[in-house]
PDB file with SEQRES, HELIX, SHEET and CRYST1 records, atoms N, CA, C and O in Angstrom:
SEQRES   1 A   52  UNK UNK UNK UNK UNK UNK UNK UNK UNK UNK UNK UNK UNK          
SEQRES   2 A   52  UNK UNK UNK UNK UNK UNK UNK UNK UNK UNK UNK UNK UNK          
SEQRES   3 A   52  UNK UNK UNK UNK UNK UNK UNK UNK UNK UNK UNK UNK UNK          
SEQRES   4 A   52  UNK UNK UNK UNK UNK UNK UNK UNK UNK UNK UNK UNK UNK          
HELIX    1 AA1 UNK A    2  UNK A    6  1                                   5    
HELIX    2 AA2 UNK A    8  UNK A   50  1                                  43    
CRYST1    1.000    1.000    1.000  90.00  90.00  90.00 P 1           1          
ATOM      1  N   UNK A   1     321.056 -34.462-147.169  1.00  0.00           N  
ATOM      2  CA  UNK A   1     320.003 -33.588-146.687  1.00  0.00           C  
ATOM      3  C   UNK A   1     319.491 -34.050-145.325  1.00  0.00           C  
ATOM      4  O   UNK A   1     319.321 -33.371-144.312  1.00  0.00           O  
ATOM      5  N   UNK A   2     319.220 -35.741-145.581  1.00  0.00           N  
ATOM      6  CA  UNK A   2     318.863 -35.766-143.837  1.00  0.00           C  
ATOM      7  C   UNK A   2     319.731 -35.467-142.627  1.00  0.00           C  
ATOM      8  O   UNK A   2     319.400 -34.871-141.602  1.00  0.00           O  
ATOM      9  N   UNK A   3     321.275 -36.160-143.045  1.00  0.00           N  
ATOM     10  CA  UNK A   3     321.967 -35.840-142.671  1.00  0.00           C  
ATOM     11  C   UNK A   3     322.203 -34.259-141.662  1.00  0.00           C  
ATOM     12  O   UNK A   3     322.513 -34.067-140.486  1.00  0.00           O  
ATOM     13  N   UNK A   4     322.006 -33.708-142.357  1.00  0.00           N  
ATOM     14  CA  UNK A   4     321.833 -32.343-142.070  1.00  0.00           C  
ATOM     15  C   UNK A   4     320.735 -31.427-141.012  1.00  0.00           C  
ATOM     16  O   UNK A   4     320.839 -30.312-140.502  1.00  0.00           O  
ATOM     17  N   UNK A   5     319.990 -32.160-140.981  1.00  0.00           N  
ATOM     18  CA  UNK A   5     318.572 -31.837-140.577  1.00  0.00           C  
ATOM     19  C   UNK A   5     319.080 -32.435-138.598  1.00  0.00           C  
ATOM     20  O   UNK A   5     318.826 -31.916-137.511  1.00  0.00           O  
ATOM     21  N   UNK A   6     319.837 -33.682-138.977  1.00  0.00           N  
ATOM     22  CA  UNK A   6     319.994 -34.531-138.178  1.00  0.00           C  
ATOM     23  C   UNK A   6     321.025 -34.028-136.966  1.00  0.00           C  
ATOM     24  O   UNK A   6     320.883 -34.200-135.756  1.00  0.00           O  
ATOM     25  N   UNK A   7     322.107 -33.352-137.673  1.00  0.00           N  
ATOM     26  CA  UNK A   7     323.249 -32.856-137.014  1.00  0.00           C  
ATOM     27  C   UNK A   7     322.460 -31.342-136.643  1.00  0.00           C  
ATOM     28  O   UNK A   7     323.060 -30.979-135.631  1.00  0.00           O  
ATOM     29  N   UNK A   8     321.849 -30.724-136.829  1.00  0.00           N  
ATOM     30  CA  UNK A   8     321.165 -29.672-136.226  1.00  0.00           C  
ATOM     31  C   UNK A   8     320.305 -29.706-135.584  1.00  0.00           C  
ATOM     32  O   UNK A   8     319.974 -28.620-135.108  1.00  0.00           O  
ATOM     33  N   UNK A   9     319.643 -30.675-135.286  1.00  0.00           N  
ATOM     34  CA  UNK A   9     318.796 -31.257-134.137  1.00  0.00           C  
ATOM     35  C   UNK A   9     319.555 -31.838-133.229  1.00  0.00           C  
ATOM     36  O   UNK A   9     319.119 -32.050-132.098  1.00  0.00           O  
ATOM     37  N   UNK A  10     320.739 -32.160-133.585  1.00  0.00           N  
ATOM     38  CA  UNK A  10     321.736 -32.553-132.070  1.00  0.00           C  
ATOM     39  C   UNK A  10     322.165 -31.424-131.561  1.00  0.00           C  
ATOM     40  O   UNK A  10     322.265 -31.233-130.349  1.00  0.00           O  
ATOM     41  N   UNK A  11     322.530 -30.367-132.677  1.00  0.00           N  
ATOM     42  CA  UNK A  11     323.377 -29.529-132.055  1.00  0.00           C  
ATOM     43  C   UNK A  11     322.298 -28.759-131.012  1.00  0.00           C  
ATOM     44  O   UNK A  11     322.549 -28.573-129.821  1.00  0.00           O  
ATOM     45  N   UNK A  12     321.443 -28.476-131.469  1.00  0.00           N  
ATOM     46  CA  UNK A  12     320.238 -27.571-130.813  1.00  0.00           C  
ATOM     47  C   UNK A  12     320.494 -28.479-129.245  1.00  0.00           C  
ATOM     48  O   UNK A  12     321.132 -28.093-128.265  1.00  0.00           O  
ATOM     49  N   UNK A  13     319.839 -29.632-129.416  1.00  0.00           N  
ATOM     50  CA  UNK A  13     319.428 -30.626-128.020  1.00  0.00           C  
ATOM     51  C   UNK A  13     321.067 -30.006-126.827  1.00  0.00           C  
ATOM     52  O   UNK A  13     321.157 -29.428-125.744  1.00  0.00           O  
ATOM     53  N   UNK A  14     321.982 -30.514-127.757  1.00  0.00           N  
ATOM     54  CA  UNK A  14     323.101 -30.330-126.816  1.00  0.00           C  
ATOM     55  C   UNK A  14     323.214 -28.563-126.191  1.00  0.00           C  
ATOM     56  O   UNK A  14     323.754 -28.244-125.132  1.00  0.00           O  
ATOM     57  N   UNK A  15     322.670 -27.785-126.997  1.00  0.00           N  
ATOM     58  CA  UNK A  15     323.213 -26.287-126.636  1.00  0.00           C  
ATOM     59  C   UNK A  15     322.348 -26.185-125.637  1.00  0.00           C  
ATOM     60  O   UNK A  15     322.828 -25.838-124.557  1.00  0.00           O  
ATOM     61  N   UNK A  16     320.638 -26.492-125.717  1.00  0.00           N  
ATOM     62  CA  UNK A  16     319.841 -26.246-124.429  1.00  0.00           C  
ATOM     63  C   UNK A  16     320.073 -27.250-123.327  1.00  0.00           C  
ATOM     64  O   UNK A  16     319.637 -27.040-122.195  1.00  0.00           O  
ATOM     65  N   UNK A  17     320.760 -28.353-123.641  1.00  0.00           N  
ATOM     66  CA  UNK A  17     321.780 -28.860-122.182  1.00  0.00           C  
ATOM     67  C   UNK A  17     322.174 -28.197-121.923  1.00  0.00           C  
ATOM     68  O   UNK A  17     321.647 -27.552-121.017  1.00  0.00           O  
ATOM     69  N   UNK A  18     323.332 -27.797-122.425  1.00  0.00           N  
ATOM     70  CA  UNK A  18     324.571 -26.973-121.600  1.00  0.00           C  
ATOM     71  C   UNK A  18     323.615 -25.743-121.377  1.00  0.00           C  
ATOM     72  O   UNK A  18     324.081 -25.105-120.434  1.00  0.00           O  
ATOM     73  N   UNK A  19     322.610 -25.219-121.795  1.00  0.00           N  
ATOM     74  CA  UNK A  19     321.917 -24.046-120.993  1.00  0.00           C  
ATOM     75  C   UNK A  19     321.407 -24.288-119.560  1.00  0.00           C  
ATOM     76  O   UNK A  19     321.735 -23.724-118.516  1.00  0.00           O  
ATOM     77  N   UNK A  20     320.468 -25.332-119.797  1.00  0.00           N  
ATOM     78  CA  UNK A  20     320.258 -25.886-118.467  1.00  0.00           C  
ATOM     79  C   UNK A  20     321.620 -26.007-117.564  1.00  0.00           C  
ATOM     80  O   UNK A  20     321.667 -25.420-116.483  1.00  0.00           O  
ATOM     81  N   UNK A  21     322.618 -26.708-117.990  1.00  0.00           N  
ATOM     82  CA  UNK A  21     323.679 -26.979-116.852  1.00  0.00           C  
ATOM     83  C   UNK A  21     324.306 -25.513-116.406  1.00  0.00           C  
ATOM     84  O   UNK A  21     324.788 -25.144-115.335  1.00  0.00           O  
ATOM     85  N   UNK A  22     324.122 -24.892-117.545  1.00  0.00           N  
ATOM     86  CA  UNK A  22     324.763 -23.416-116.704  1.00  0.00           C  
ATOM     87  C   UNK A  22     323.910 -22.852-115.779  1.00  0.00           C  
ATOM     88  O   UNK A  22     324.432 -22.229-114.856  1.00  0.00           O  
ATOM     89  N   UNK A  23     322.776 -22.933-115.826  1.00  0.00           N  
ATOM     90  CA  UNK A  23     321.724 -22.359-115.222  1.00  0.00           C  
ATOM     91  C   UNK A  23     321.723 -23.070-113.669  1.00  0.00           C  
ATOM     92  O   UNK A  23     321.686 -22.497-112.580  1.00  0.00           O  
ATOM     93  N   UNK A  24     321.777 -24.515-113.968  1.00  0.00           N  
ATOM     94  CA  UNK A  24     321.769 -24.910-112.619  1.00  0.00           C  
ATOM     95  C   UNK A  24     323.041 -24.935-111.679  1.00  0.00           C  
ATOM     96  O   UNK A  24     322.964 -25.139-110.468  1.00  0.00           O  
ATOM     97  N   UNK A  25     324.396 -24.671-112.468  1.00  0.00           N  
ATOM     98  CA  UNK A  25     325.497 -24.532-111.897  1.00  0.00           C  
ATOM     99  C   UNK A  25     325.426 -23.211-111.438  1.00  0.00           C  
ATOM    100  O   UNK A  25     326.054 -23.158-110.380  1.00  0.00           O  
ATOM    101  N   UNK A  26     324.885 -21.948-111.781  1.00  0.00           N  
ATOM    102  CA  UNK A  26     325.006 -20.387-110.999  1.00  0.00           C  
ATOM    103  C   UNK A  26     324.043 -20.480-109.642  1.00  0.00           C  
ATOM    104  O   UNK A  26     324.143 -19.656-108.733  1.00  0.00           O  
ATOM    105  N   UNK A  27     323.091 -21.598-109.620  1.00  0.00           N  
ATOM    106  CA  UNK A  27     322.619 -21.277-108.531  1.00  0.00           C  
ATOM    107  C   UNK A  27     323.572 -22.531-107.773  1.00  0.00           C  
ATOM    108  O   UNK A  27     323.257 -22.297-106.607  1.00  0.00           O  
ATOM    109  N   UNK A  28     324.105 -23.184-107.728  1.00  0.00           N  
ATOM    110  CA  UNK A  28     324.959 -24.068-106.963  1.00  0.00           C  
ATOM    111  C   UNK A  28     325.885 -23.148-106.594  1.00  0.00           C  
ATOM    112  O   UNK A  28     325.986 -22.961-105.382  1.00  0.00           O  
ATOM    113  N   UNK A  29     326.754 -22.378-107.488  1.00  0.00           N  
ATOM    114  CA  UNK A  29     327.396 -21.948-107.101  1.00  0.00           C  
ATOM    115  C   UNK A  29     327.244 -20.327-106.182  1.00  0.00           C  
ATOM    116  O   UNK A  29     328.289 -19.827-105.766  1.00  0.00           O  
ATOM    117  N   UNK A  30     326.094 -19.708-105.963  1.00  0.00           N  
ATOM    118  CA  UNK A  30     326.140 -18.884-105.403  1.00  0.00           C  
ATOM    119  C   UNK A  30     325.020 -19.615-103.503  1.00  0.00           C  
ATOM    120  O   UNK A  30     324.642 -19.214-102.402  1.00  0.00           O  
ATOM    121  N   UNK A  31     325.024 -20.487-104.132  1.00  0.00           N  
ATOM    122  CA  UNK A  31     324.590 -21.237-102.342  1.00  0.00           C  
ATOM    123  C   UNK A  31     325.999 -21.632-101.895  1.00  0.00           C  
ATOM    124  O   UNK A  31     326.217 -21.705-100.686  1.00  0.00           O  
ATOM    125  N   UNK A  32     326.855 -21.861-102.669  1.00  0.00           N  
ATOM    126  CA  UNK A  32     328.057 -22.157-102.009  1.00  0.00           C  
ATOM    127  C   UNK A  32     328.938 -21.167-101.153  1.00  0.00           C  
ATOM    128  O   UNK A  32     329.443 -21.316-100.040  1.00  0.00           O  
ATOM    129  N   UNK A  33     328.964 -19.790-102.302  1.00  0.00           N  
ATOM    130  CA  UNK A  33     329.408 -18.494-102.031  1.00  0.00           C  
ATOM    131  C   UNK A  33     328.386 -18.023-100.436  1.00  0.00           C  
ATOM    132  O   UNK A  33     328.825 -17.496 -99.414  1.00  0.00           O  
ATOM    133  N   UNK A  34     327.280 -18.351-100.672  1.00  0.00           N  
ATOM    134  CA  UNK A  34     326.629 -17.729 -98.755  1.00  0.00           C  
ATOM    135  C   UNK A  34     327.467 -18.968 -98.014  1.00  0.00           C  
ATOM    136  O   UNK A  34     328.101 -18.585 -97.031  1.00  0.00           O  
ATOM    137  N   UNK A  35     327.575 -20.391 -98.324  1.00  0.00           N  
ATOM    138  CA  UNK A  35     327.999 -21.091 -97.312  1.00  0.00           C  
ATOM    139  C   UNK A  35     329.347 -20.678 -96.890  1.00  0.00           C  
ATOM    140  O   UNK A  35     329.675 -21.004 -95.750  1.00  0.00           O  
ATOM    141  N   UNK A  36     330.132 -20.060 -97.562  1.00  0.00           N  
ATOM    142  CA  UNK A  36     331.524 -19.944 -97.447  1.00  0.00           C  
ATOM    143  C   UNK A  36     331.704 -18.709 -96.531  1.00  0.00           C  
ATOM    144  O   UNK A  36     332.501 -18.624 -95.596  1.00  0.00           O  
ATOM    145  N   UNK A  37     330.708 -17.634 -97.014  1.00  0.00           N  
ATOM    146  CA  UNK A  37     330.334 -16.232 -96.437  1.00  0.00           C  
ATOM    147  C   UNK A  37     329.812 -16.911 -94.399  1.00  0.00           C  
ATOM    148  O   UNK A  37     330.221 -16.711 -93.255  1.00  0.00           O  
ATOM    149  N   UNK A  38     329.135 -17.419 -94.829  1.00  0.00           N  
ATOM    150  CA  UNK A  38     328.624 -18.189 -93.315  1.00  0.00           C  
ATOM    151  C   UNK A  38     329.861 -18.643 -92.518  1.00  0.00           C  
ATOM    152  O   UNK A  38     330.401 -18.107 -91.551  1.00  0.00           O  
ATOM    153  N   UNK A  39     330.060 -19.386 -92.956  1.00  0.00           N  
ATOM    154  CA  UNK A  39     331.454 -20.042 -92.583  1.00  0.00           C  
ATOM    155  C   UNK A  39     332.646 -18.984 -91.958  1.00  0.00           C  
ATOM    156  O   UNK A  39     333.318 -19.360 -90.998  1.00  0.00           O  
ATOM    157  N   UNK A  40     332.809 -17.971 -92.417  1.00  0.00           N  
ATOM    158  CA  UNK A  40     333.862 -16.718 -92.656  1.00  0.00           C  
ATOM    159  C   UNK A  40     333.304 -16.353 -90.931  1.00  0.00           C  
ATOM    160  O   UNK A  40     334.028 -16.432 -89.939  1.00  0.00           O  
ATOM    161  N   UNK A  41     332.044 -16.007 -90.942  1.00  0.00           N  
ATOM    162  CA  UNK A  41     331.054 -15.238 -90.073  1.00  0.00           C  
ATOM    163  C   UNK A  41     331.322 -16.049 -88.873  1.00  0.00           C  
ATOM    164  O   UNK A  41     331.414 -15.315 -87.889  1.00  0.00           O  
ATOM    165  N   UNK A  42     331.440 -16.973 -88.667  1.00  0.00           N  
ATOM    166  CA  UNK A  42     331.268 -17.997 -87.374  1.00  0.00           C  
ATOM    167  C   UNK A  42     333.021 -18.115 -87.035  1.00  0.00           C  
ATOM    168  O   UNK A  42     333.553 -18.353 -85.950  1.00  0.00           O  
ATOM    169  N   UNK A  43     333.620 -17.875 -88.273  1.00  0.00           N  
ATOM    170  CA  UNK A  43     335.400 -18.311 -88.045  1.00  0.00           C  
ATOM    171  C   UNK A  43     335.776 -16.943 -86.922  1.00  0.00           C  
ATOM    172  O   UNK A  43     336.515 -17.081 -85.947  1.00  0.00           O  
ATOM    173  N   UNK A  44     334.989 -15.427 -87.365  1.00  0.00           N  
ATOM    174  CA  UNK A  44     335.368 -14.190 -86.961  1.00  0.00           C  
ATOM    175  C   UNK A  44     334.677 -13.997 -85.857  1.00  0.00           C  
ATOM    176  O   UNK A  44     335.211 -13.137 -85.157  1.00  0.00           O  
ATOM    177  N   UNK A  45     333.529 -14.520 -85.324  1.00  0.00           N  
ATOM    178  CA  UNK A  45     332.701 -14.428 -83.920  1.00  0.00           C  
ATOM    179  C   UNK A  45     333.946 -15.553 -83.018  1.00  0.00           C  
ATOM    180  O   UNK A  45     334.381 -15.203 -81.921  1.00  0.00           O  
ATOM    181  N   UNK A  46     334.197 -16.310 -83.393  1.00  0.00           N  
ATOM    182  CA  UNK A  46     334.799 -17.608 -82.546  1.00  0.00           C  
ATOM    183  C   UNK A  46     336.112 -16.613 -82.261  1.00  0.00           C  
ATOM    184  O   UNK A  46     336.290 -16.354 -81.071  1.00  0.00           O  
ATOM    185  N   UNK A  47     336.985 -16.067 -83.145  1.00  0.00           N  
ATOM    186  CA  UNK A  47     338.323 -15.398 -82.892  1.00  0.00           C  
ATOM    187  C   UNK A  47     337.894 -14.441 -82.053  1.00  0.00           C  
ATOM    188  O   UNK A  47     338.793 -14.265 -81.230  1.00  0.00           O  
ATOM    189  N   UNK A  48     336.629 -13.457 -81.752  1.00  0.00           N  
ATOM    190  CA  UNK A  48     336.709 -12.263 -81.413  1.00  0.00           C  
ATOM    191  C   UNK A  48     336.217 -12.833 -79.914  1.00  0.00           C  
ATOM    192  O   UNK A  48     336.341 -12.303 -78.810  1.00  0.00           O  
ATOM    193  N   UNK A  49     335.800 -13.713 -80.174  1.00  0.00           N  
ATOM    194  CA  UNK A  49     335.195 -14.397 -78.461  1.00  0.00           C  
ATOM    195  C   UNK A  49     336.778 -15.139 -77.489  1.00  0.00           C  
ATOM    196  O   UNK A  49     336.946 -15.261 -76.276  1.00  0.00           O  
ATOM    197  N   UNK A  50     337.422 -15.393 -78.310  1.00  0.00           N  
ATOM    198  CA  UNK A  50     339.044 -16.043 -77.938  1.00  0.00           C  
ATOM    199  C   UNK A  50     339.809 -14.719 -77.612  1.00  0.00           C  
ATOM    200  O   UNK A  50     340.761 -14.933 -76.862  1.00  0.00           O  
ATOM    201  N   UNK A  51     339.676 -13.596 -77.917  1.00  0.00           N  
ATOM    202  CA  UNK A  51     340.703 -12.143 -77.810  1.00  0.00           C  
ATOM    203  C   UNK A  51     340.163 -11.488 -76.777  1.00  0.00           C  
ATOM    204  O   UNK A  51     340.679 -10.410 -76.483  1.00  0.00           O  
ATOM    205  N   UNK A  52     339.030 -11.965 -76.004  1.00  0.00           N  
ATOM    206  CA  UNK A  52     338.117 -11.050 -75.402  1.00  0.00           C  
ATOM    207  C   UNK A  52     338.994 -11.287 -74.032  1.00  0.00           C  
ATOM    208  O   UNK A  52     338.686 -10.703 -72.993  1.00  0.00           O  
TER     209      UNK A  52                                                      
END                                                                             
């Protein structure tokens, strides 16, 4: 019985980790997605300034 009580209080702890880590990985990953977008933006001004 404690047993039991015990392994469902881990499982809980661990699931709202991995909530948190997902949570903080979508915003990592969409600051990455503008940096990459940024990046794109400066690659296509630099080419169009070289063709001119």
């Amino acid at each position: 019985m404690l047993w039991g009580i015990f392994v469902r209080n881990f499982a809980s702890s661990i699931l709202v980790w991995l909530m948190i880590a997902v949570l903080a990985g979508c915003n990592t990953v969409s600051g990455f997605g503008k940096d990459v977008q940024k990046l794109g933006r400066k690659m296509e001004e630099a080419a169009d300034r070289r063709n001119r």
